[in-house]
C-alpha positions as CSV (number, residue, x, y, z in Angstrom):
1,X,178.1,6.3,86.2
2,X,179.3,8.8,83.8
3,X,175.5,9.4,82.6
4,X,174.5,9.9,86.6
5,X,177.0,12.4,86.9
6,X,175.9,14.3,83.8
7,X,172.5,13.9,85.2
8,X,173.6,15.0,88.6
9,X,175.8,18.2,87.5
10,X,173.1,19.6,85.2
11,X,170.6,19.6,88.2
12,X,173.2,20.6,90.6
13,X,174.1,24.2,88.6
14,X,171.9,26.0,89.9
15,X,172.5,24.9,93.4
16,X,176.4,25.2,92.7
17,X,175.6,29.1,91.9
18,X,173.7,29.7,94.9
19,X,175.7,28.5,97.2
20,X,178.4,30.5,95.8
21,X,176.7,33.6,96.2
22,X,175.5,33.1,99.6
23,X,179.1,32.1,100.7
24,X,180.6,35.1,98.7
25,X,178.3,37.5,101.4
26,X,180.1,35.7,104.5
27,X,183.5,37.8,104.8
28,X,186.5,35.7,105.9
29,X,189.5,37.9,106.2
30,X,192.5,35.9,107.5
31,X,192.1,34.8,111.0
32,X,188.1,35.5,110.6
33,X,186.8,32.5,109.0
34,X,184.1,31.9,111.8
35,X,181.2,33.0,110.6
36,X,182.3,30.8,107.0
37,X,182.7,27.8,109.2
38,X,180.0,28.1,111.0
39,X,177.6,28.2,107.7
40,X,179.2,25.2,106.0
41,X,178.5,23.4,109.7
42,X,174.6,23.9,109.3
43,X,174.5,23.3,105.6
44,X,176.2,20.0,105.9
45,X,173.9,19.3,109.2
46,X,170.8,20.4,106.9
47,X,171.4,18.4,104.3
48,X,171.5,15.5,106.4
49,X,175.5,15.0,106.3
50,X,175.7,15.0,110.4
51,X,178.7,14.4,112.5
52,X,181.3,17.4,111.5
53,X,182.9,19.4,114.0
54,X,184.9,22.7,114.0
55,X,188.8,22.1,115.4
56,X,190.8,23.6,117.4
57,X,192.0,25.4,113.9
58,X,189.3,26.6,113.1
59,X,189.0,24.2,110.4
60,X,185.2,22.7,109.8
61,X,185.9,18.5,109.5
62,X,183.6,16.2,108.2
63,X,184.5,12.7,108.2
64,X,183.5,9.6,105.9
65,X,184.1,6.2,107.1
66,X,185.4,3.4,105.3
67,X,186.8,1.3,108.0
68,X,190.1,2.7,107.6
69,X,192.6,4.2,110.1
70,X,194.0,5.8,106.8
71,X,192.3,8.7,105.5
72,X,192.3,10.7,102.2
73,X,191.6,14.3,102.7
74,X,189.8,16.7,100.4
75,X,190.5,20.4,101.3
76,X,189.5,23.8,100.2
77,X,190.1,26.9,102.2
78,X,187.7,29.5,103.6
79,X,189.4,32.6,104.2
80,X,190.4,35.5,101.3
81,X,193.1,37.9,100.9
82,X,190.5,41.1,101.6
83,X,191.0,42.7,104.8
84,X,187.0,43.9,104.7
85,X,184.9,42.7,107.5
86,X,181.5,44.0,104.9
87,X,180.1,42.0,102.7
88,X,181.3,43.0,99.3
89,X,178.9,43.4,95.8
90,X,178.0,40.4,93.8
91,X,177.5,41.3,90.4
92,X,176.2,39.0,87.9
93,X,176.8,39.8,84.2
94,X,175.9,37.1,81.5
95,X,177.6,34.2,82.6
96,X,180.4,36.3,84.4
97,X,180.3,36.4,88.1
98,X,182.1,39.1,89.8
99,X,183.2,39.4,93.9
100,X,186.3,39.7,95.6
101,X,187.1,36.0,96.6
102,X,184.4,34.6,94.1
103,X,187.3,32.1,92.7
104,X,190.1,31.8,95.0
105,X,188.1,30.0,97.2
106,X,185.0,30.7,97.4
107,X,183.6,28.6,94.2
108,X,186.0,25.4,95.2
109,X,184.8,25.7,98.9
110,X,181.0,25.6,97.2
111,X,181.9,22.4,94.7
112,X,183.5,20.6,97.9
113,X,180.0,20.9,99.7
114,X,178.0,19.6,97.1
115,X,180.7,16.7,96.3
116,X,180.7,15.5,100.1
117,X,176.5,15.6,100.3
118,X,177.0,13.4,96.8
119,X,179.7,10.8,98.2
120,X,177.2,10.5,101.1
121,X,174.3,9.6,99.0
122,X,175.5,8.0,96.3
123,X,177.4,5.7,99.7
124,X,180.5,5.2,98.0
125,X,183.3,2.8,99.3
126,X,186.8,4.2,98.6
127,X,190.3,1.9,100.1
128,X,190.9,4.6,102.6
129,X,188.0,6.7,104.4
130,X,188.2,10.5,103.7
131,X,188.1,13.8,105.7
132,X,186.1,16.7,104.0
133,X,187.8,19.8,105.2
134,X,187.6,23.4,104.8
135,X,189.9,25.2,106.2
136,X,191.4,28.1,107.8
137,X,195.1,30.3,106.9
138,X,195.7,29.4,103.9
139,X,196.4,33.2,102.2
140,X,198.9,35.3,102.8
141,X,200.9,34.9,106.8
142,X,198.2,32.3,107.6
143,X,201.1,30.3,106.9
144,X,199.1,27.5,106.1
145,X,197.8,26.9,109.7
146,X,194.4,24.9,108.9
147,X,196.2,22.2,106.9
148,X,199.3,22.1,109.4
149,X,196.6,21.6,112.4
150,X,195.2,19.0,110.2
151,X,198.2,17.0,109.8
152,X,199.5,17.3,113.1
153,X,196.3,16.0,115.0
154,X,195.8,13.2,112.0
155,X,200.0,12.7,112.3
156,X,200.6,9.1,110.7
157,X,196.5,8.9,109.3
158,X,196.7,11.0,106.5
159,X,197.5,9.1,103.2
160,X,197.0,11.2,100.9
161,X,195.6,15.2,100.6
162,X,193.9,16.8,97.4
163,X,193.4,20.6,98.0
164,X,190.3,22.2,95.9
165,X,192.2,25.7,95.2
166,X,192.8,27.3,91.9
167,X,190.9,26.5,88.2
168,X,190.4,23.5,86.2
169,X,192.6,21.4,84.2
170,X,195.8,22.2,86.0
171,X,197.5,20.3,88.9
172,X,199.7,21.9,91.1
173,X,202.2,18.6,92.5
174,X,205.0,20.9,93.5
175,X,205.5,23.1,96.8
176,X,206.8,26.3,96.6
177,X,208.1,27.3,100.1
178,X,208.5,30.7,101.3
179,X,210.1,32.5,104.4
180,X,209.0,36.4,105.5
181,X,210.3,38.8,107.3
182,X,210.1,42.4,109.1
183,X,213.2,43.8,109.2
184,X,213.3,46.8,111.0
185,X,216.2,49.8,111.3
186,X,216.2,52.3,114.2
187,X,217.9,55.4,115.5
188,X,218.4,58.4,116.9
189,X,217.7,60.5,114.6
190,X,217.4,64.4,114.5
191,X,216.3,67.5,112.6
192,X,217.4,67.7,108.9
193,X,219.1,70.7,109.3
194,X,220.7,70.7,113.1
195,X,221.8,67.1,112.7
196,X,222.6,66.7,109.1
197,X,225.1,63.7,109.0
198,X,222.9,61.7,111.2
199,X,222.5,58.4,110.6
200,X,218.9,58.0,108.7
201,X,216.8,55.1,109.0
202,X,215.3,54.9,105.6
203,X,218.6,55.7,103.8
204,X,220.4,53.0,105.7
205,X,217.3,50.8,104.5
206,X,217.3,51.6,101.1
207,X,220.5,50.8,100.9
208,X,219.7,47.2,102.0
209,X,217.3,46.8,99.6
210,X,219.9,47.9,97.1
211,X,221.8,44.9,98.7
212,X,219.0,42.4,98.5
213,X,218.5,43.2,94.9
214,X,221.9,43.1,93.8
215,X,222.7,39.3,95.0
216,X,223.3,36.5,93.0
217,X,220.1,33.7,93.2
218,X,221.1,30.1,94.2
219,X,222.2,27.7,91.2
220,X,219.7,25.2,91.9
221,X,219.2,23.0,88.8
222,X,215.8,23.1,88.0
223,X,214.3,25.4,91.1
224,X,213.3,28.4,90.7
225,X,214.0,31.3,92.9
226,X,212.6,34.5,94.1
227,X,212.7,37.5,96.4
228,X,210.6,40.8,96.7
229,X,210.3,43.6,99.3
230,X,206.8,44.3,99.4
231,X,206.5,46.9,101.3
232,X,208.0,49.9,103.4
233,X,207.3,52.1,105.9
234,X,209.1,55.2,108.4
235,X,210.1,58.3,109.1
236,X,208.5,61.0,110.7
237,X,208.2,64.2,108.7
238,X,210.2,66.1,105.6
239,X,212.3,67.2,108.0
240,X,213.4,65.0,110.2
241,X,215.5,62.3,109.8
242,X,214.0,59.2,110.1
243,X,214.3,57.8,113.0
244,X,213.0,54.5,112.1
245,X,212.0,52.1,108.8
246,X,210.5,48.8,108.5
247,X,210.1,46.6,105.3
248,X,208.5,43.5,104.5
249,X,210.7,41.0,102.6
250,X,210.0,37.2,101.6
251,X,212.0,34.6,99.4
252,X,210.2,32.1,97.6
253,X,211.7,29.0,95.8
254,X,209.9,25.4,94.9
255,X,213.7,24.4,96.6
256,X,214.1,23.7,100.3
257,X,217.9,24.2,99.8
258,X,217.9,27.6,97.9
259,X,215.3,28.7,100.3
260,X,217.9,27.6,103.6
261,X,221.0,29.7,100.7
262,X,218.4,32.8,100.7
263,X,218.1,33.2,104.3
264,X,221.9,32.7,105.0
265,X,222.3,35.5,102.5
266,X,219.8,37.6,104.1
267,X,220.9,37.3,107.3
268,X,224.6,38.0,106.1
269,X,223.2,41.2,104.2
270,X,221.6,42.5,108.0
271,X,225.1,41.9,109.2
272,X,227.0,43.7,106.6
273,X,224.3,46.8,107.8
274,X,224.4,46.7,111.3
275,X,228.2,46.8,110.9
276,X,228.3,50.5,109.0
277,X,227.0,51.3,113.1
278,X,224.7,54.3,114.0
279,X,221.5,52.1,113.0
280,X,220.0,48.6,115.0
281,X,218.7,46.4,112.6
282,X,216.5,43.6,113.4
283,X,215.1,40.6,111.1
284,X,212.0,39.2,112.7
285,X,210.3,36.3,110.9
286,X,206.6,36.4,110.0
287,X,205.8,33.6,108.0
288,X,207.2,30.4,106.8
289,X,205.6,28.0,104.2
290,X,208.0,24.5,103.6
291,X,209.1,23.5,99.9
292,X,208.7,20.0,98.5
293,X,210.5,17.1,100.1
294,X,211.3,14.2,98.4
295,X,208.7,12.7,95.9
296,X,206.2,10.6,97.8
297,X,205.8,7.1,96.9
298,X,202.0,6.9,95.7
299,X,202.8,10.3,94.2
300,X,201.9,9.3,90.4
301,X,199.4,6.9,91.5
302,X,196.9,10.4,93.4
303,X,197.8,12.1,90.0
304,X,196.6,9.7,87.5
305,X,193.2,10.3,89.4
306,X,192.9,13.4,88.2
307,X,193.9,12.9,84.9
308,X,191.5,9.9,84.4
309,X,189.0,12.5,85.6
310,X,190.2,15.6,82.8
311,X,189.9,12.4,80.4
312,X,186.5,11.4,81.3
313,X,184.9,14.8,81.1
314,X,187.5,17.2,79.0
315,X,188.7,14.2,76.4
316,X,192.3,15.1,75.3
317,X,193.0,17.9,77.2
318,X,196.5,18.3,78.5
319,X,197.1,18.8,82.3
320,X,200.0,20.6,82.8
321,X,201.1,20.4,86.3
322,X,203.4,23.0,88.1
323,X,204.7,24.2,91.2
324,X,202.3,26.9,93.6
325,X,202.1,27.5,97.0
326,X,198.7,25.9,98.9
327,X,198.0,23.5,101.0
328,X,199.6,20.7,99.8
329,X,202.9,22.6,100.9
330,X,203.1,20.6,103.9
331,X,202.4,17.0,102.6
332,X,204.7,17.9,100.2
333,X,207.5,18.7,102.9
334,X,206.2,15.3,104.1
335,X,206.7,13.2,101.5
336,X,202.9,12.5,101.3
337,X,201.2,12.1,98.3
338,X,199.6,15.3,97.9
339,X,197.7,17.5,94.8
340,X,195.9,21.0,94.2
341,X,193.3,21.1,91.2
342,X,190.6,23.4,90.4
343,X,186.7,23.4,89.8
344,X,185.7,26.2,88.2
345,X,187.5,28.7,85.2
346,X,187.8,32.2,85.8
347,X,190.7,35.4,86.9
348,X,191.9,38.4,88.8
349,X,192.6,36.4,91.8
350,X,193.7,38.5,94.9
351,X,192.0,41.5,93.3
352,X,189.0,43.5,93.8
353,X,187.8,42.5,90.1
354,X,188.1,38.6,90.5
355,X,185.5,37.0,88.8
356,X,184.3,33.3,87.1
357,X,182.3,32.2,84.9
358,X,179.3,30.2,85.6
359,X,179.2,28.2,82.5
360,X,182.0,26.6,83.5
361,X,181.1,25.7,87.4
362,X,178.6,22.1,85.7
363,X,182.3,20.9,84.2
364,X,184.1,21.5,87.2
365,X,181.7,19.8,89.6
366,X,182.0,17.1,86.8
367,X,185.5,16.8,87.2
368,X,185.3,16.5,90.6
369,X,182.6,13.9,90.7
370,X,184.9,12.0,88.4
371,X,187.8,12.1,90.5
372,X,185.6,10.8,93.7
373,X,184.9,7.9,91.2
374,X,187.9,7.1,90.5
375,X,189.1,6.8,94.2
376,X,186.0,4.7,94.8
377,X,187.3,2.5,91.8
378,X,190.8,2.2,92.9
379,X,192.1,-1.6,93.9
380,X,195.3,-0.2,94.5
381,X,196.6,1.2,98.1
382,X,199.1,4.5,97.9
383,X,201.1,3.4,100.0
């Protein structure tokens, strides 16, 4: 088998490539991953892998069965960070590939395509049938709505998830949960001469901000803990007092109970400023992504997978595994077995130079022709 899949990878490059710059012209800005879905439906119909459908997520599902009410589901997401509805400029340069989006999907969304057309051909039996997915919401205040459409309409089916999102050999097996907010501060405001003394939005904001930076993080052994405003917005003029001023503010920890101490505190801190009077805050929430829950039984078991996989292809190459957030977040929370590895190399994620390299996309399908392998191999249920 490993011979086939050297044999298979080489002839697939090409391929691999292609379909990563035909994807890469298909804009998918958050909440407009359509058009994506609708070419991954035709390309799996015309390449004979019939019998996908696109949910009521948006999500494009295609099924395998292997007589199992239990499924294992391999996801990779379609939409980017970019706002642009216009295609943006592939630019090839030696073995360096460069377009907004190129890696983080794009290039795991392609490798996902080819590996379901292989599974199909090659007819592999796995323990648990699977569910192909690519999916919608994963970036920014998607808040993860693909995959939690997904597990909600496959509630009690799903046995295990493996999200495609990120680069080769790491493995993501920890959730890091976030809440966001608008908080919003209004008044009456005035002219900055004639009403000098007023009460001034952004002033009354900043000094919140002050607040947020200046508390203590949660003692949580072994979490870690963040916060950021990320950005701000008000007034009217140089002179005028604001009248009103609006920031964005998120806390992220890989901690469900320093996440719960962080919004206490936050919502404490709004308090303290409504308080000082002359200014209405309000504190609206945006976006939510859970942390890990307990450590799912089978957890080790979807791991070793992977790492039987890095051995096969990258002998004696460490995996490191960390925390992220992606769409394993909410299996995490779950307490199902859940992963996120990577099929291609490259960097400058979520910026407008993001790029990977080519030479590197024949190892990653490899990898992840391996992995299917080793589920197809494995006598042993998760569960």
């Amino acid at each position: 088998m490993k011979d086939h899949i050297t044999i298979q990878t080489q002839k697939s490059e090409a391929e691999l490539e292609a379909l990563i710059e035909a994807l890469c012209t298909i804009p998918a800005p958050l909440g407009q991953e359509r058009a994506r879905a609708e070419f991954v439906q035709d390309w799996l119909n015309g390449n004979g892998l019939t019998g996908s459908w696109i949910d009521r997520s948006g999500n494009v599902i295609f099924p395998y069965s292997c007589n199992s009410e239990k499924y294992i589901a391999f996801t990779a997401h379609m939409d980017t960070v970019f706002p642009e509805t216009e295609p943006f400029p592939f630019v090839r340069e030696g073995t360096i590939a460069k377009c907004p989006g190129i890696g983080d999907d794009t290039a795991n969304m392609a490798a996902l395509m080819l590996a379901a057309r292989w599974v199909v051909q090659q007819r592999l039996c796995f323990p648990y049938s699977l569910l192909f997915v690519w999916d919608t919401g994963e970036e920014g205040l998607g808040n993860l709505n693909g995959v939690r459409g997904l597990m909600e309409d496959y509630a009690d089916h799903i046995a295990a998830l493996v999200a495609l999102d990120g680069v080769y050999p790491g493995l993501i097996n920890g959730a890091v949960g976030s809440v966001r907010w608008r908080i919003r501060a209004k008044t009456s405001g005035g002219h900055s001469f004639r009403n000098f003394g007023s009460p001034n939005a952004i002033e009354r904001m900043a000094a919140l901000i002050g607040a947020l930076y200046a508390q203590p993080l949660p003692d949580a052994e072994g979490a870690r803990t963040t916060f950021n405003v990320g950005s701000i917005a008000g007034g009217t003029s140089v002179n005028t007092i604001a009248q009103a001023c609006e920031i964005l503010y998120e806390v992220r920890s890989d901690s469900a109970a320093a996440l719960n101490a962080m919004e206490c505190a936050l919502n404490a801190l709004v308090r303290d400023a409504q308080q000082r009077g002359g200014v209405d805050f309000s504190c609206e929430e945006i976006g939510r992504r859970p942390a890990s829950g307990a450590r799912a039984e089978g957890q080790d078991a979807l791991e070793s997978h992977w790492k039987r996989a890095v051995q096969a292809v990258l002998p004696g190459q460490e995996v490191r595994c960390t925390s992220g957030s992606t769409d394993c977040n909410i299996p995490l929370s779950m307490a199902i077995p859940a992963m996120c590895v990577g099929a291609y190399r490259g960097g400058a994620a979520h910026t407008r130079k993001e790029w990977i390299d080519c030479a590197s996309l024949s190892t990653g399908y490899a990898l992840l022709l391996h992995l299917f392998h080793s589920f197809a191999q494995e006598d042993q249920q998760f569960l």
